[in-house]
N, C-alpha and C positions, 0 to 999 in steps of 0.2 A: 413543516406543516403548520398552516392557521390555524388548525381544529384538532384539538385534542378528542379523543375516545377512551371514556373511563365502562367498560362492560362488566354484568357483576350476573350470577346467577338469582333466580326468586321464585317465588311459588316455585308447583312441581317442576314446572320445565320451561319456564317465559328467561328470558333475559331481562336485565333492565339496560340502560345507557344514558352516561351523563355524558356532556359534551361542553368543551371550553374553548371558545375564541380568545386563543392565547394574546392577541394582540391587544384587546380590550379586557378578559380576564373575566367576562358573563358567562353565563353557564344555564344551560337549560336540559331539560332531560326529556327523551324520547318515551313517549307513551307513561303511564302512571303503574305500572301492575302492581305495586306495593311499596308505598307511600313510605313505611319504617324503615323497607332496604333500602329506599332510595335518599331517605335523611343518615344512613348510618353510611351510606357512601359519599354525600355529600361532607360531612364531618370527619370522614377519615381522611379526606384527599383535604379537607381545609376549604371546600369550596362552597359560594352563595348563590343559590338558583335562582335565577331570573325567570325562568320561561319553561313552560310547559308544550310540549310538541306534542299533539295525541293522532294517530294513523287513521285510526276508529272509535267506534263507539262503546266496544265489547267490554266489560267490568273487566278483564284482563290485561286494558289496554287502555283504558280512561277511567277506572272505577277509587284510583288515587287522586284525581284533581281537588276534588275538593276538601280534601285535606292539607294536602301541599298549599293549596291556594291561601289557605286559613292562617296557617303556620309560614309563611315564605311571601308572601304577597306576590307569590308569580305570578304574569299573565300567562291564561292557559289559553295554545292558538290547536286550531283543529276542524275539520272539517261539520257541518253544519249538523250530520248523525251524533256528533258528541251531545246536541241537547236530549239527546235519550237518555244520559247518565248528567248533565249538569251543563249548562250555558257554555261555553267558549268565551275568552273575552275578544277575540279574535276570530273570526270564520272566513278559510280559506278557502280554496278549489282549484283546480287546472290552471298553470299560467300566472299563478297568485306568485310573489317573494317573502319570504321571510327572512328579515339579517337579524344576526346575533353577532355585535360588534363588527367586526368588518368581513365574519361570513356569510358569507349570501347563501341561501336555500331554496331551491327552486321546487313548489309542488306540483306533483303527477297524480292525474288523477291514474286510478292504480285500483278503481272499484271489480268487486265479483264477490271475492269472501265478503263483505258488505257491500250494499252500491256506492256508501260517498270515500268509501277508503282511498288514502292519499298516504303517499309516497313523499320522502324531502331527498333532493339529490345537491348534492357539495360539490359542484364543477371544478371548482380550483383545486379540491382536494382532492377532485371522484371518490367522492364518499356515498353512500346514499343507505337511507333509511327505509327499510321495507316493510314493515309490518309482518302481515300475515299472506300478503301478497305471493312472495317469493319466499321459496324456504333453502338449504342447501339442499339439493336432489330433491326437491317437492314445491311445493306452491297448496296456498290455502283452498282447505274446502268451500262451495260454493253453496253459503246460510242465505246468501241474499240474489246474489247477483245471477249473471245465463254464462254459460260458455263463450259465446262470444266476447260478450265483456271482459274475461277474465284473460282469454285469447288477445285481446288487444291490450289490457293493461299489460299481460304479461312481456308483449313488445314493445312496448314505451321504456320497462324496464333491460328490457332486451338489446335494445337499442344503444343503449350507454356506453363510455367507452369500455375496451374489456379489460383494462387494468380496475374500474372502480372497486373498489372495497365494497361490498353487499353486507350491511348490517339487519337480518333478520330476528322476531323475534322468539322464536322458541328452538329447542335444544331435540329437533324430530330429526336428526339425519340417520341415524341407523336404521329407523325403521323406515326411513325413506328408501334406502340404500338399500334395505331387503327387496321393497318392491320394485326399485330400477332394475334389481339384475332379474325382474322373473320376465322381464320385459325385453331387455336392451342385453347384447351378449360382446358388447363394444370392449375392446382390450385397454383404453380410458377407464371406460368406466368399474371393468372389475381392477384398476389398478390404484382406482380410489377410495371404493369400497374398504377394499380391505386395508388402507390406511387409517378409513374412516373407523374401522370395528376395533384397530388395535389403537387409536385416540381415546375412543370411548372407554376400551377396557383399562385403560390409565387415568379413567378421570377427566379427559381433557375436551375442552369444550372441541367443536367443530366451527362455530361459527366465530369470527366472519368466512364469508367467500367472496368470489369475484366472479362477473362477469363474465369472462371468458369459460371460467372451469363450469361454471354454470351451462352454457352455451354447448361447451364439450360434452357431459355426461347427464343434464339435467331430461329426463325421459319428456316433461313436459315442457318445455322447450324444443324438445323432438320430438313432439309428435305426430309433425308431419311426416318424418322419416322412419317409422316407426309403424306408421300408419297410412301405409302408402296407397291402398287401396280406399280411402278417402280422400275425394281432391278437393273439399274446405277446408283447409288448416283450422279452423273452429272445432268443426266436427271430427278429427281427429283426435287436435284437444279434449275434446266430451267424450269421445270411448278411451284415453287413457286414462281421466278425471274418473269415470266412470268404474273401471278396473282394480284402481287406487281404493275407490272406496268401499268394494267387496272382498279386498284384499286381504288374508289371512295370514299370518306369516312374519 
């Protein structure tokens, strides 16, 4: 593998992630959520940050650049909503590349939880970096964006091959996993579930996931099948988006 993945927990439930092009030996880290974790991981791995990759604009997800920047002289690259929390020195969008040594990053636009949210997917590696886009068993609420959007980002992501590694960034699969099974009675999906409860009850992260498993059990990816009495696939999306978020439990 060209790309190493160093993932670390922070704040209450974000992940962080550094990332090294082992062939060239740069290193950049996905999103900022906290600036001190992400210098106490760079130093314990012995590694020098180059590049700043931000998904969004959220303080939980760009609200470290400008510290990192101060202290690391990274370039911070990200879509053009990052100027709500501090400049980019880079602004990407749809179709754009970003290499970190000799891995390439292709960005998707991947907007709904915000409109300019992007996505970086590692073909050679199938890797890809999701934000708040996609989550294990969930997908981001929508603060900016409509359903539809978030329906077609989520098939951009969707799309990928199904072995890719999905790097999301917070630690919500349980309580994701409660609201998939009030929904879906799929013999997958209660057979993940309850993997997923006894990881949890051991401490152990859930994330990464992949594509496929995604594809199998994720309710919002199904919700066309799901919601079959809706013939938009959007508007399906929107009453299960909708469900999720009156969801008790």
């Amino acid at each position: 593998m060209a790309l190493s993945v160093r993932q670390f927990p922070c704040l209450s439930d974000n992940y962080g992630f550094l990332i090294r092009d082992e062939a060239s030996g740069l290193v950049a880290c996905v999103d900022t959520p906290d600036a001190e974790a992400i210098e106490r991981e760079l130093a314990a791995a012995g590694w020098t940050l180059s590049m700043v990759l931000n998904t969004h604009w959220h303080p939980d997800h760009a609200g470290g650049n400008a510290v990192l920047k101060a202290r690391t002289g990274a370039e911070v690259v990200g879509p053009q909503e990052v100027e709500r929390i501090a400049a980019p020195d880079r602004v990407v969008a749809h179709g754009d590349v970003v290499t970190l040594g000799e891995t390439r990053l292709d960005v998707l636009d991947t907007g709904g939880h915000t409109l300019g949210h992007v996505s970086y997917f590692d073909a050679a590696d199938q890797i890809a970096f999701v934000g708040d886009t996609l989550f294990a068993l969930g997908c981001g609420r929508l603060f900016e964006g409509t359903a539809r959007q978030m329906w077609d980002s989520l098939q951009r992501i969707a799309a990928l091959p199904g072995p890719t590694t999905v790097y999301c960034a917070h630690e919500y699969t349980a309580s994701n996993a409660r609201f998939a099974l009030s929904v879906d009675s799929s013999p997958d999906l209660k057979a993940r579930t309850e993997a997923i409860f006894e990881a949890r009850a051991r401490g152990e992260p859930t994330v990464p996931t992949t594509i496929s498993l995604e594809l199998a059990t994720n309710p919002f990816l199904r919700a066309p099948l799901l919601r079959p009495d809706l013939s938009d696939p959007s508007e399906a999306f929107r009453a299960v988006r909708a469900a999720k978020d009156s969801f008790v439990g």
